[in-house]
N, CA, C and O atoms as CSV, one atom per row, in Angstrom:
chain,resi,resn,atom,element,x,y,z
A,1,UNK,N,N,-0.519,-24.910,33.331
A,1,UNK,CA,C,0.309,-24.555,32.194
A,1,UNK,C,C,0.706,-23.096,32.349
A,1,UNK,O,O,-0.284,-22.370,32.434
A,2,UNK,N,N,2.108,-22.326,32.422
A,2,UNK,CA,C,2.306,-21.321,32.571
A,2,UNK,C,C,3.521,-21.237,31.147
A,2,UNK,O,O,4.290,-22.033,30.608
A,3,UNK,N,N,3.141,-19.795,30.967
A,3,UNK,CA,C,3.802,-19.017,29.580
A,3,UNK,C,C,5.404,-18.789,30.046
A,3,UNK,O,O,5.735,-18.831,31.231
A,4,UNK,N,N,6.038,-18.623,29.307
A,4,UNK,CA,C,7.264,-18.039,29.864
A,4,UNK,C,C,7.124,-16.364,29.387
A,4,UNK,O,O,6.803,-15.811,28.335
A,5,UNK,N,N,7.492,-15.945,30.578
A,5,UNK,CA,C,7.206,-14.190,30.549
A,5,UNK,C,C,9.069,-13.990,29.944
A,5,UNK,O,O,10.071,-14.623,30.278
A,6,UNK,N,N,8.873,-12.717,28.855
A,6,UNK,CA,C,10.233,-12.536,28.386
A,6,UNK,C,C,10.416,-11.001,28.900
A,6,UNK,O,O,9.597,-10.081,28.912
A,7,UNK,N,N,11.507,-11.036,29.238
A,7,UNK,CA,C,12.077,-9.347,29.603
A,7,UNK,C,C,11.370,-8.471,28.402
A,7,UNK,O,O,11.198,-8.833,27.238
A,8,UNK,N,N,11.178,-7.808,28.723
A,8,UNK,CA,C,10.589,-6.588,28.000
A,8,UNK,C,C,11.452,-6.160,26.723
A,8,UNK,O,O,10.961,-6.086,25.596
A,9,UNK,N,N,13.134,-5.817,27.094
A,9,UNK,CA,C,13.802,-5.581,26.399
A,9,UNK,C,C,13.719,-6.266,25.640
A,9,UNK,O,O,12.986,-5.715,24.819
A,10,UNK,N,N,14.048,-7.433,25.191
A,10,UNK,CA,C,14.160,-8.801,24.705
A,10,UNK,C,C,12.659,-8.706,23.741
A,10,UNK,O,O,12.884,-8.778,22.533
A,11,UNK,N,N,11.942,-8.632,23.927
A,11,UNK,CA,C,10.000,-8.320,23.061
A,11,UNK,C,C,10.653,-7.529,22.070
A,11,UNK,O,O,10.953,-7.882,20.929
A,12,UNK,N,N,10.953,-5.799,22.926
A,12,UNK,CA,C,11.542,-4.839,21.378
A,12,UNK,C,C,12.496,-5.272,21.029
A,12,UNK,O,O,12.241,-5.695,19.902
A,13,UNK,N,N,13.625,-5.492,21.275
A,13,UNK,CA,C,14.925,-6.296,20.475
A,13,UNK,C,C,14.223,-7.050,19.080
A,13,UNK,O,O,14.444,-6.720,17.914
A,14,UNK,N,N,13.305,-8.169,19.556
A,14,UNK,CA,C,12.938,-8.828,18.738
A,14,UNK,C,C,11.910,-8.182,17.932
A,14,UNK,O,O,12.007,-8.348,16.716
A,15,UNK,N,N,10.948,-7.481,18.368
A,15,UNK,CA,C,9.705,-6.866,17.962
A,15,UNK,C,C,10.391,-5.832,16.751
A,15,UNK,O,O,9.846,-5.616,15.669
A,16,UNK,N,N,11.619,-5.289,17.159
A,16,UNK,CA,C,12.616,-4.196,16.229
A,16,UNK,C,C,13.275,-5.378,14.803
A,16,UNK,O,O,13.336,-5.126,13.599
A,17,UNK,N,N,13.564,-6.285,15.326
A,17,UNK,CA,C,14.512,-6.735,14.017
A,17,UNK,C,C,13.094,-7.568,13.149
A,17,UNK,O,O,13.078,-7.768,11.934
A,18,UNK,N,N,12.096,-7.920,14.016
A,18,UNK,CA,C,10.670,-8.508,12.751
A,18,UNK,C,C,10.801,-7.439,11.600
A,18,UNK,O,O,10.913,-7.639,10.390
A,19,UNK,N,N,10.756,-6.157,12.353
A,19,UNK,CA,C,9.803,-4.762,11.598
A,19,UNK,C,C,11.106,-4.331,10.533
A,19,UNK,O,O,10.710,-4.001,9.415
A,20,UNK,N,N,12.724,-4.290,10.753
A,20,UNK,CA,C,13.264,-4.061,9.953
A,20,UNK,C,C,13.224,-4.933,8.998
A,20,UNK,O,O,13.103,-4.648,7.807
A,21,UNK,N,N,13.339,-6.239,9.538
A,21,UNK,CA,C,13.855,-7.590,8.454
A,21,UNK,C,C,12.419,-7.420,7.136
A,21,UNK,O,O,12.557,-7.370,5.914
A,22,UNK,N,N,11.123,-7.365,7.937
A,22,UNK,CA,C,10.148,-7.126,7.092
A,22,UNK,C,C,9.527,-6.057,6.331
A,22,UNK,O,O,8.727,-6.195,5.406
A,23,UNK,N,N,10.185,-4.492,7.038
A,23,UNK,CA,C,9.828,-3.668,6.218
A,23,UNK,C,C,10.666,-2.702,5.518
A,23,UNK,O,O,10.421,-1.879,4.635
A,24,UNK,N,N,12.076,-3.136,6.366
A,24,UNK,CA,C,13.376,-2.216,5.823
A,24,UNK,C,C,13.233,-0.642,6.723
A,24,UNK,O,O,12.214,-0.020,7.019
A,25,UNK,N,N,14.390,-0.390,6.940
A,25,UNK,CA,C,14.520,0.938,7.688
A,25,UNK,C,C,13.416,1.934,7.292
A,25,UNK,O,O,12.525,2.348,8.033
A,26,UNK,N,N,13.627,2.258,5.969
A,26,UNK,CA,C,12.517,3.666,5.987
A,26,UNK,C,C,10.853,3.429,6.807
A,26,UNK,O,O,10.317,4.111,7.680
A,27,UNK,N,N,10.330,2.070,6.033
A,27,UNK,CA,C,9.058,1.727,6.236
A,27,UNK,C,C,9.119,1.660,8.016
A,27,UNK,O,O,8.338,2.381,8.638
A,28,UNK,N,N,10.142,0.707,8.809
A,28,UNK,CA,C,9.932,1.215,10.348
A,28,UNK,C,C,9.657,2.151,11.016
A,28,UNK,O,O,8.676,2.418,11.711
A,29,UNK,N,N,11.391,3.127,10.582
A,29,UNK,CA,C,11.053,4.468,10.510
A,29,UNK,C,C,9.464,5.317,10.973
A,29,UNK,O,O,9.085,5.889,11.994
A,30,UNK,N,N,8.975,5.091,9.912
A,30,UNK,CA,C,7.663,5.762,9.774
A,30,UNK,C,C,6.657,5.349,10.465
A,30,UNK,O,O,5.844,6.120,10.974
A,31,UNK,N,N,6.605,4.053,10.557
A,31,UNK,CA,C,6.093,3.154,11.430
A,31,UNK,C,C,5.539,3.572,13.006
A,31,UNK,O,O,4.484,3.925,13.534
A,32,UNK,N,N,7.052,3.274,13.424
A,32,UNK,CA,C,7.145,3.674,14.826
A,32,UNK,C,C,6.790,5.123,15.471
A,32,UNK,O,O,6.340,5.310,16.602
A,33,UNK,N,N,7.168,6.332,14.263
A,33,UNK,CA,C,6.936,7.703,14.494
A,33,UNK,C,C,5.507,7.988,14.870
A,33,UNK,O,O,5.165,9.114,15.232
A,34,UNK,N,N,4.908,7.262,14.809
A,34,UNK,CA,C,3.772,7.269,14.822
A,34,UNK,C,C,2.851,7.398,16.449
A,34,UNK,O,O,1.911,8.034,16.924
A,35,UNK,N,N,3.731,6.458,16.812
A,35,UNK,CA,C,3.632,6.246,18.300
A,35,UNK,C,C,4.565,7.194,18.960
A,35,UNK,O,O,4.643,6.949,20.164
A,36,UNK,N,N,5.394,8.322,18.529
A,36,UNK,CA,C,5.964,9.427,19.182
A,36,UNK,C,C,5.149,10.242,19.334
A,36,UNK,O,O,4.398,10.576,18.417
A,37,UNK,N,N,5.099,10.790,20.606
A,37,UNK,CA,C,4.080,12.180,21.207
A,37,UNK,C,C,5.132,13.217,20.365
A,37,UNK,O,O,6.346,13.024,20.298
A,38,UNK,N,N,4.445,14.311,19.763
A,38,UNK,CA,C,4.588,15.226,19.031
A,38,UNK,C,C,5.456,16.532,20.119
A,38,UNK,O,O,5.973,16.290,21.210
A,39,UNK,N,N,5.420,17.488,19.633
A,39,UNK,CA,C,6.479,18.329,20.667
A,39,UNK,C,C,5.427,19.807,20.829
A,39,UNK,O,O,4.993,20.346,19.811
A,40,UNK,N,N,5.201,20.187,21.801
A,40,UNK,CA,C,4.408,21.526,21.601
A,40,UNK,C,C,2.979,21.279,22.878
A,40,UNK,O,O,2.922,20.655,23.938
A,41,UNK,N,N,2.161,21.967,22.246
A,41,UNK,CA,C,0.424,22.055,23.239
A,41,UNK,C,C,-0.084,22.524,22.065
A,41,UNK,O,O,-0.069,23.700,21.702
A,42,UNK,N,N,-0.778,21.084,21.155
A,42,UNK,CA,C,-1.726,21.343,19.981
A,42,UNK,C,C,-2.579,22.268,20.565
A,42,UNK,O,O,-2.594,23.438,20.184
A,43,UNK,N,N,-3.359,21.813,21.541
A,43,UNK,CA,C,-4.705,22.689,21.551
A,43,UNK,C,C,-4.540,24.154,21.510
A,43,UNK,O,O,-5.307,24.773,20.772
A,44,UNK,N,N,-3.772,24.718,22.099
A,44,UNK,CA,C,-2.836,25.851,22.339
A,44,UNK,C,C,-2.767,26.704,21.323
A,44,UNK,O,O,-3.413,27.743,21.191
A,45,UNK,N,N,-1.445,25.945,20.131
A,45,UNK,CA,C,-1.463,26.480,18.880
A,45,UNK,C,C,-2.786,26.153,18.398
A,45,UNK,O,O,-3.434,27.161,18.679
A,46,UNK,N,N,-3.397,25.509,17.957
A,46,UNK,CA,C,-5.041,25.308,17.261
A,46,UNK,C,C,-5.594,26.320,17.602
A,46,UNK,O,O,-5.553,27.094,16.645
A,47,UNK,N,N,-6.210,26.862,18.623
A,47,UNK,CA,C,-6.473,27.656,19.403
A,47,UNK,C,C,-6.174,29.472,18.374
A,47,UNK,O,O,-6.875,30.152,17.625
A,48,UNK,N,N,-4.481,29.611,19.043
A,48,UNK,CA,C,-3.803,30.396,18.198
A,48,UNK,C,C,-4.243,30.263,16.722
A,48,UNK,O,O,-4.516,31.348,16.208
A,49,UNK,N,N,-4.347,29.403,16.085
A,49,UNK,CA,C,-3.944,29.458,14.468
A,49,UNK,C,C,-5.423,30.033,14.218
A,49,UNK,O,O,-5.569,31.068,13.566
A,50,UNK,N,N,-6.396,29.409,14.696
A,50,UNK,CA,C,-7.797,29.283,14.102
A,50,UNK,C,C,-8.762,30.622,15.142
A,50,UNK,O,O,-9.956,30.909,15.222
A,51,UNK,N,N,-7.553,31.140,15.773
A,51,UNK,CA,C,-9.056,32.334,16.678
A,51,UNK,C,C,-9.610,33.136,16.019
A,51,UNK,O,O,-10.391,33.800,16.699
A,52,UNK,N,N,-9.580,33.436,14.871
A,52,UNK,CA,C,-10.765,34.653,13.883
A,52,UNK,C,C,-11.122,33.871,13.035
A,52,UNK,O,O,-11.132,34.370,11.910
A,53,UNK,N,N,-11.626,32.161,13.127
A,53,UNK,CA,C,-11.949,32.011,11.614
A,53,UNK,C,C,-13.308,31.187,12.414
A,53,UNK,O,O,-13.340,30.711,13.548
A,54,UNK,N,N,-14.450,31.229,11.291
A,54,UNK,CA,C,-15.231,30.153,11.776
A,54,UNK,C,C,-15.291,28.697,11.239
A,54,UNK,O,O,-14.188,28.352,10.815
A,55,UNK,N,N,-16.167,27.818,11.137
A,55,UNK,CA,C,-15.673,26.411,10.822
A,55,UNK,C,C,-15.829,26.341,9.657
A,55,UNK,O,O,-15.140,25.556,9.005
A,56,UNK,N,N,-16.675,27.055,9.122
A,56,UNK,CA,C,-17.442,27.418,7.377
A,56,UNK,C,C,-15.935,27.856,6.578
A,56,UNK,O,O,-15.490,27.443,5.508
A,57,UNK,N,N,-15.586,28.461,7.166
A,57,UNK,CA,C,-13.946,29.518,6.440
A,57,UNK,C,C,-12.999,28.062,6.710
A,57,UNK,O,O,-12.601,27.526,5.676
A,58,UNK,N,N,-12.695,27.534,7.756
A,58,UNK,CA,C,-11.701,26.718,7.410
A,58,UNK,C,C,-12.021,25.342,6.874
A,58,UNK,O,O,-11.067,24.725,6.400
A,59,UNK,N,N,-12.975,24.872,6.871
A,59,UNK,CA,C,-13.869,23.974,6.101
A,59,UNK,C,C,-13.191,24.618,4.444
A,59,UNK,O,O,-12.257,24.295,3.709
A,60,UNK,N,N,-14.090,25.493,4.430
A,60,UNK,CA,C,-13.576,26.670,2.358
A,60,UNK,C,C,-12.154,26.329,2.200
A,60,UNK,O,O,-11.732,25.942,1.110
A,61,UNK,N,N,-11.411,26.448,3.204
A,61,UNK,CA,C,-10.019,26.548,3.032
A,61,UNK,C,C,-9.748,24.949,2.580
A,61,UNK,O,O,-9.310,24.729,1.451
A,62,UNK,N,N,-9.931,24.224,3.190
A,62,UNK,CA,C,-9.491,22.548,2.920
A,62,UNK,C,C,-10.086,22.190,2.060
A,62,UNK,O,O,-9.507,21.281,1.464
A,63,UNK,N,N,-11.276,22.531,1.541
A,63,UNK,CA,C,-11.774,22.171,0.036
A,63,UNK,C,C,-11.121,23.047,-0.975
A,63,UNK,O,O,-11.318,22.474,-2.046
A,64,UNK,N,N,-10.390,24.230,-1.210
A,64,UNK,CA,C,-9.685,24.957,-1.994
A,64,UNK,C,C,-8.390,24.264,-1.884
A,64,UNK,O,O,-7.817,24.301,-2.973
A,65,UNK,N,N,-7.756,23.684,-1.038
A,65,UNK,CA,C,-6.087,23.052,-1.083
A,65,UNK,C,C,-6.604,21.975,-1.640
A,65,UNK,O,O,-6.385,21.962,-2.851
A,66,UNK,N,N,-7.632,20.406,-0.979
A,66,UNK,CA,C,-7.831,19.683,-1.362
A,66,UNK,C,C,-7.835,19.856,-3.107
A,66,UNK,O,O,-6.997,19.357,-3.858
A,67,UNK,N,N,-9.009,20.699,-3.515
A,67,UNK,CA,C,-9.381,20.879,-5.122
A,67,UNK,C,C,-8.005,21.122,-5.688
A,67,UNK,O,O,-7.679,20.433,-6.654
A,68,UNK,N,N,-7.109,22.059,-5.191
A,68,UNK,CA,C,-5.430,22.607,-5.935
A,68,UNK,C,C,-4.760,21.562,-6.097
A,68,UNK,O,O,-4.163,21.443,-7.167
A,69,UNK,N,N,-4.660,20.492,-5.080
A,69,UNK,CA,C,-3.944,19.774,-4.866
A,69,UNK,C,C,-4.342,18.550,-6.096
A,69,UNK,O,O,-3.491,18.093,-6.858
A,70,UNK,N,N,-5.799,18.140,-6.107
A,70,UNK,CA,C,-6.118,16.748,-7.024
A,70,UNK,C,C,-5.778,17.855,-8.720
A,70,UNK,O,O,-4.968,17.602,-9.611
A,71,UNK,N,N,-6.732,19.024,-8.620
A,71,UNK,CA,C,-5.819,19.541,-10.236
A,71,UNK,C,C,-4.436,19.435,-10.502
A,71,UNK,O,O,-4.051,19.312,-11.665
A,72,UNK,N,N,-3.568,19.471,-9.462
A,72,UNK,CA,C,-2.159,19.291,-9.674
A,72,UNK,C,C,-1.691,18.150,-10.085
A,72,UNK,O,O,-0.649,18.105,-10.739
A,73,UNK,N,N,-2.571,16.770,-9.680
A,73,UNK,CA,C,-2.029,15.452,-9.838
A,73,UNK,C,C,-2.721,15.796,-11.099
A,73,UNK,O,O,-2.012,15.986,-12.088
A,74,UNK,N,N,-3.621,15.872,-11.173
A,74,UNK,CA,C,-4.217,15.656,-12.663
A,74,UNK,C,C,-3.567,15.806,-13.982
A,74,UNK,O,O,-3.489,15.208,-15.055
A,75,UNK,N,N,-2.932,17.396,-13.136
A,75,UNK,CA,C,-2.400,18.071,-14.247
A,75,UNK,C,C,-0.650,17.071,-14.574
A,75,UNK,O,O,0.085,16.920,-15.549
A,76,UNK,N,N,-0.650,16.690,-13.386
A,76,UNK,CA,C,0.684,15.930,-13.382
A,76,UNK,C,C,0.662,14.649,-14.598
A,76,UNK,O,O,1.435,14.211,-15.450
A,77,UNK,N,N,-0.682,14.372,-14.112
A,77,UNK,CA,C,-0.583,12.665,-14.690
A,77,UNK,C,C,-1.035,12.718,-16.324
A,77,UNK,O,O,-1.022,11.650,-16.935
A,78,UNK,N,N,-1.446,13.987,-17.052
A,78,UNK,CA,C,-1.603,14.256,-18.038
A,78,UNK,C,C,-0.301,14.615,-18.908
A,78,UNK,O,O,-0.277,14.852,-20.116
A,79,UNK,N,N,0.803,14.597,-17.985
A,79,UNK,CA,C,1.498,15.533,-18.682
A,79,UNK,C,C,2.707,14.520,-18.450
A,79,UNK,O,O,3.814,14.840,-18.883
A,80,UNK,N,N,2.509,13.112,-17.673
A,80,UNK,CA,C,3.595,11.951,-17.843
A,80,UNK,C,C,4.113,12.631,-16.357
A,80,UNK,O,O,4.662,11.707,-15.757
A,81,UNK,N,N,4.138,13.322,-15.893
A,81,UNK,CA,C,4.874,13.368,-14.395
A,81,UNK,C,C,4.401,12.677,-13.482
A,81,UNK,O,O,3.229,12.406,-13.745
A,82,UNK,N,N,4.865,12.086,-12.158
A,82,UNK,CA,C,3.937,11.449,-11.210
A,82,UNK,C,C,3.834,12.409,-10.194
A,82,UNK,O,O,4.523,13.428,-10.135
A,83,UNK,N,N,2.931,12.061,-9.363
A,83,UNK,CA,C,2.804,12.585,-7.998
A,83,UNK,C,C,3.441,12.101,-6.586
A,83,UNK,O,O,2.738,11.438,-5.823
A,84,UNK,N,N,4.696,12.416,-6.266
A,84,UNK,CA,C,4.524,11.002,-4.871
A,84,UNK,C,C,4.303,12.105,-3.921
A,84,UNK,O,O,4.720,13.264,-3.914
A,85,UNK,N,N,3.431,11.352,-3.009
A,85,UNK,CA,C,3.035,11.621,-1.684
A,85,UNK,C,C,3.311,10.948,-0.382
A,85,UNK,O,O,2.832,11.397,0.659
């Protein structure tokens, strides 16, 4: 018993119109970006961004945005505004 092998093209052709028909442009969109290699040398900049801090300081830092950030919804959702993210 042998499969029929399909051109490659022909997989995304089809694999592309599942993902629109089912999730609509934006939701693909986002989808697929996902699987794009980014542009730059993370380690590089990381490197750069973070050379005078230790892990304790940028750890502080992401619990101070995190905390700003949920008071903001809070403050949002008290006050009838939403949050989208």
């Amino acid at each position: 018993m042998s499969a029929e092998v399909k051109p490659l093209v022909e997989i995304n052709q089809q694999a592309m119109s599942l993902l629109l028909r089912e999730l609509g442009v934006a939701d693909t969109v986002r989808f697929l970006k996902q699987f794009t290699p980014g542009l730059g040398d993370y380690t590089q900049e990381r490197e750069a961004l973070f050379a005078n801090q230790t892990l304790e300081q940028i750890t502080d830092e992401i619990e101070r945005t995190v905390s700003r950030v949920v008071q903001s919804a809070q403050h949002r959702s008290s006050t009838g505004h939403s949050l989208a993210l």
